[in-house]
C-alpha positions as CSV (number, residue, x, y, z in Angstrom):
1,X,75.9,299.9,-188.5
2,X,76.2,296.1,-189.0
3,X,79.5,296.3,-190.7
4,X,81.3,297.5,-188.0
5,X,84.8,296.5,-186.9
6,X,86.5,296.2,-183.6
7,X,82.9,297.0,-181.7
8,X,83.0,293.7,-179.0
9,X,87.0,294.3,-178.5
10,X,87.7,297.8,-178.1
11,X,85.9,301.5,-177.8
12,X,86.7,302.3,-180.8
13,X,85.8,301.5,-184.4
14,X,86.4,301.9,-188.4
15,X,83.2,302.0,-190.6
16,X,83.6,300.8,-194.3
17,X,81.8,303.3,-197.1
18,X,81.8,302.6,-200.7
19,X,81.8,305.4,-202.8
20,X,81.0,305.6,-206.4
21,X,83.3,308.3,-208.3
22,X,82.7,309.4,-212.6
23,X,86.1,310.5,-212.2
24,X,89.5,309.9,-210.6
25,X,90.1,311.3,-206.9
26,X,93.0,313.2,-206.0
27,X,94.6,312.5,-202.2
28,X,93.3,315.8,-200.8
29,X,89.7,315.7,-202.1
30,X,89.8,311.7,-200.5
31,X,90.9,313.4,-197.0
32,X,88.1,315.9,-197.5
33,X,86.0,313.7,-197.8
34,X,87.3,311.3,-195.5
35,X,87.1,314.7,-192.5
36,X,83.5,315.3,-194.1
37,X,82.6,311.3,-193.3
38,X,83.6,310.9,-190.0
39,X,82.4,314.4,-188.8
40,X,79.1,313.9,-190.2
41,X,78.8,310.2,-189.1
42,X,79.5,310.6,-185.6
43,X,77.2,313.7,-185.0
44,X,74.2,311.6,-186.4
45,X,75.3,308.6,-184.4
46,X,75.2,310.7,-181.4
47,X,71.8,311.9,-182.2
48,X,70.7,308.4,-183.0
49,X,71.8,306.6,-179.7
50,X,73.7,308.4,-177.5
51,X,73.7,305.9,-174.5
52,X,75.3,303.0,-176.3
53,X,77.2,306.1,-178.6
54,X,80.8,304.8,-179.9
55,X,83.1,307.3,-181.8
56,X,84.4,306.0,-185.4
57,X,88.0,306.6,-185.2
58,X,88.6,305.4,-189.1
59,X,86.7,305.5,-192.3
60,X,87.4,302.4,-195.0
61,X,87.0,304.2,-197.9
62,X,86.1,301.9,-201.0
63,X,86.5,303.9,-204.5
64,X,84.5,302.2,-207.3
């Protein structure tokens, strides 16, 4: 959660991931995976602290 963007200025914010891939990723498995991300992020960041809870609006995907 420390890389967070945007957290002080607006409600919203974009997480970074870096994922490591053996083989080249088409565009609809990377928006797959991008849905899969954000869905699965913000329902453990709810569970996690849901007082100071901020939804993550964007996913920075980083394909090594």
């Amino acid at each position: 959660m420390s890389n967070r963007k945007n957290v002080f200025y607006t409600q919203t914010c974009a997480e970074k991931i870096t994922l490591k891939s053996l083989r080249p990723i088409n565009s609809k498995e990377l928006n797959l995976i991008k849905d899969f991300l954000l869905f699965n992020l913000n329902s453990a960041l709810m569970c996690i602290d849901n007082d100071n809870y901020m939804e993550v609006v964007d996913i920075d995907l980083i394909i090594v």
